[in-house]
N, C-alpha and C positions, 0 to 999 in steps of 0.2 A: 504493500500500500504506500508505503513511504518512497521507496525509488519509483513507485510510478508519481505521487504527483512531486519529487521532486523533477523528476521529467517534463512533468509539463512545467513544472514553476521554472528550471531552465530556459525553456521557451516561452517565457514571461512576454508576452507584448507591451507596449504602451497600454492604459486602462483608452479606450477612444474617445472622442467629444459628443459624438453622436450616438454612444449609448442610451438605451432607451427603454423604459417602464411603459409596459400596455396593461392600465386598468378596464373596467368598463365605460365608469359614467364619471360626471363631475360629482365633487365630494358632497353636493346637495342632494344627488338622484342615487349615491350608488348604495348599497345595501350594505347591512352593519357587518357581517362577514367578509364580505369584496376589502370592502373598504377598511377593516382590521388587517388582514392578510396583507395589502399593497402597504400597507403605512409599516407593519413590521419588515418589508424590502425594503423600505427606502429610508429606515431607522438604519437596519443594515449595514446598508451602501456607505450611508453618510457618516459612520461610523468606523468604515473601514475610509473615507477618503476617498470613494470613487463615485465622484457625480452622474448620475443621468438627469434625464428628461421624461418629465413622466405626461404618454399621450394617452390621452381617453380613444375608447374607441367601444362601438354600442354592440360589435361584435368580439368583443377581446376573449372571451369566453372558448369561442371558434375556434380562433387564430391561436390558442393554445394547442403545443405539442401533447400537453394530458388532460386539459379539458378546465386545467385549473386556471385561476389567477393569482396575483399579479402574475406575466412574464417579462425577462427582458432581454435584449435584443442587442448582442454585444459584438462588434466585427460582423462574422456572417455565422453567429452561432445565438441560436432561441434555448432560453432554459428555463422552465415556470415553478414557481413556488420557493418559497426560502431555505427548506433542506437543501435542494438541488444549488440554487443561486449561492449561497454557502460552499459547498463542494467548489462548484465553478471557480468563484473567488481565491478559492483557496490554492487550487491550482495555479493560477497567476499569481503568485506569491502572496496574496493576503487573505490572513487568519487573525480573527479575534482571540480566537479561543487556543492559541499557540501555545501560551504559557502555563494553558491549566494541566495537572497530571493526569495520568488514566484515572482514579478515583473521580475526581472532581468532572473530568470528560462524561464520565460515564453517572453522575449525577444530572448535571447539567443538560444530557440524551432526557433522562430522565422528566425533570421539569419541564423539561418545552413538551415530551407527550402528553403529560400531566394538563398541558396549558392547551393542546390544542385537543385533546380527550374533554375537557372540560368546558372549556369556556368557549372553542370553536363548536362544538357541538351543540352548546346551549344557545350561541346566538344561531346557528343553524332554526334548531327548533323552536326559537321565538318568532323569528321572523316568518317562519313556514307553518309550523305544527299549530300556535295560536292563533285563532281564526278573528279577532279582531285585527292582531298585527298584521296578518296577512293581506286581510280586507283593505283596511285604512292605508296600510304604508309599503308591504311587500311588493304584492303584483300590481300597485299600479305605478312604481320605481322600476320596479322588472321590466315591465312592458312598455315601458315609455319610448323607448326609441324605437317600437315597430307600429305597423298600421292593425288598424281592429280587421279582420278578424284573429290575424296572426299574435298580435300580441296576446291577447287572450290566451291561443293555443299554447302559446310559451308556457307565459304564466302558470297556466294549469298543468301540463307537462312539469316544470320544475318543482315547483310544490307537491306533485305526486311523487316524481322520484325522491326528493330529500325525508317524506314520510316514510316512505318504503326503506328504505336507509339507516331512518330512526328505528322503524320497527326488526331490522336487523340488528340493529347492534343493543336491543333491547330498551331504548330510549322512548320507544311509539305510545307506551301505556304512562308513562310520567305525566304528573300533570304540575301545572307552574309553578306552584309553591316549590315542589320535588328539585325542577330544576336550578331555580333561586337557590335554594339549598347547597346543590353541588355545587355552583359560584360562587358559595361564600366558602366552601370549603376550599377549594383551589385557593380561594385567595387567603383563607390563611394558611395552607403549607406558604404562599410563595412569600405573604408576609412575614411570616415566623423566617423563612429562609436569607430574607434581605436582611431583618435586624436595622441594627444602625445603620450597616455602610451603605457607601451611596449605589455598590452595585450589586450583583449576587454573586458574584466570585472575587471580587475585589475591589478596593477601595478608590481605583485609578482609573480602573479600565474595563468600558463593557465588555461583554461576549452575544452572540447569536441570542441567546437565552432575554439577556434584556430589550434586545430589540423585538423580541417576539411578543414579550410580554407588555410592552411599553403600546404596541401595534394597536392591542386588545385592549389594552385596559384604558389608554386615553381614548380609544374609537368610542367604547362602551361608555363613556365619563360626555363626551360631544355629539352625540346623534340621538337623536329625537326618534323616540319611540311612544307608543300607546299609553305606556307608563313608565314612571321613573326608578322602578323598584330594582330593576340590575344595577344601574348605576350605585341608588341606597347601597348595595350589598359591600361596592367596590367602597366607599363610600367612607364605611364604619372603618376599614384600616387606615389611618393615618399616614404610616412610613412609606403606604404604595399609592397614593398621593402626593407625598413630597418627589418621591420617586420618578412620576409621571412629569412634575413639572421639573425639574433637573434635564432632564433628558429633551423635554421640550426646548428646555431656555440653551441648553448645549449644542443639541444639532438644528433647531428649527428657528430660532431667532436669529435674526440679520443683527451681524455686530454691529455694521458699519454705522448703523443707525441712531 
């Protein structure tokens, strides 16, 4: 594993200028999962130092090699999702997560399933399983960029498979309270896990781990939903609020300003 990507890290390129993030929609119309998942890439990115451009696009979904989003679009190579986008990076010489040991690696694996077990799947099922959210705010964000009757057929289409999915991985029969529940629970392994320091492996320096969770947790803290009760859950831990805005005011705020 190691002489292969020191292989490619040998054949490091330049990071390109015209690198580039394909979400779906603008940060008003896109969905709390979408727009969780693109914002932990571009937490990312910006934390390892390699700028993209991030273009909407109402089919990005498509134009994905696995169906997922965010992807982006580096020289003449596509790669979707943050595992993989990680991998990639890493190849080209840059790793967040370089300094941590197999222990801490293999916790850190850890967490982020935990985060995307958790709290991806619950904004999955709020957004689709709850038939007010779905109603009010899901499919008519989903559908927005095609024409009735199509949009529609999307809509309904997507909300069936993600139920079907739910009811795979035994999520279909919870009902909201249940899930609120598992959100809070995530959120305190991940608070108990942070503690004081400003990161979860250290005091300096992120790893993949905080941009994933930073994706989630500030998306779910800024998008309007039905009700404000996921947020509440993030809410009640203090240190993963402070957390949230550190990270914010370190890669997302314009110094120059």
């Amino acid at each position: 594993d190691n002489l292969l990507s020191e292989g490619f890290a040998s054949s490091t390129f330049p990071w390109p200028e015209s690198a580039t993030l394909y979400q779906p929609l603008k940060e008003d119309q896109i969905l709390l999962s979408d727009c969780a998942s693109s914002l932990a890439v571009q937490t990312y990115l910006r934390m390892c130092g390699l700028p993209v451009q991030v273009v909407c696009r109402a089919n990005a979904e498509y134009m994905s090699p696995s169906g997922k989003i965010p992807f982006i679009h580096v020289g003449n190579q596509v790669v979707s999702e943050l595992g993989p986008i990680v991998q990639f990076t890493k190849a080209k010489g840059n790793s967040l997560s370089e300094g941590l040991d197999d222990v801490q690696r293999a916790e850190m694996k850890a967490y982020m399933e935990l985060v995307n077990n958790m709290l991806l799947t619950a904004e999955l099922y709020i957004q689709w399983c709850d038939d007010p959210t779905a109603a009010e705010i899901t499919r008519p964000r989903y559908s927005s960029p095609y024409s009735w009757p199509l949009s529609n057929i999307l809509a309904y289409q997507k909300q069936w498979e993600v139920r079907r999915k739910m009811n795979a991985i035994g999520w279909g029969g919870k009902t909201l309270e249940q899930v609120y529940e598992d959100v809070s629970q995530c959120c305190q392994a991940l608070s108990q896990r942070l503690g004081t320091q400003a990161y979860f492996f250290n005091n300096s320096m992120p790893t993949e781990l905080d941009a994933l969770v930073f994706g989630h947790l500030f998306t779910i803290l800024t998008t309007r939903l039905t009700s404000t009760e996921l947020a509440e859950r993030i809410k009640s831990y203090s240190n993963l609020l402070s957390f949230c805005r550190r990270i914010e005011q370190t890669y997302f705020e314009d110094k120059s300003s």
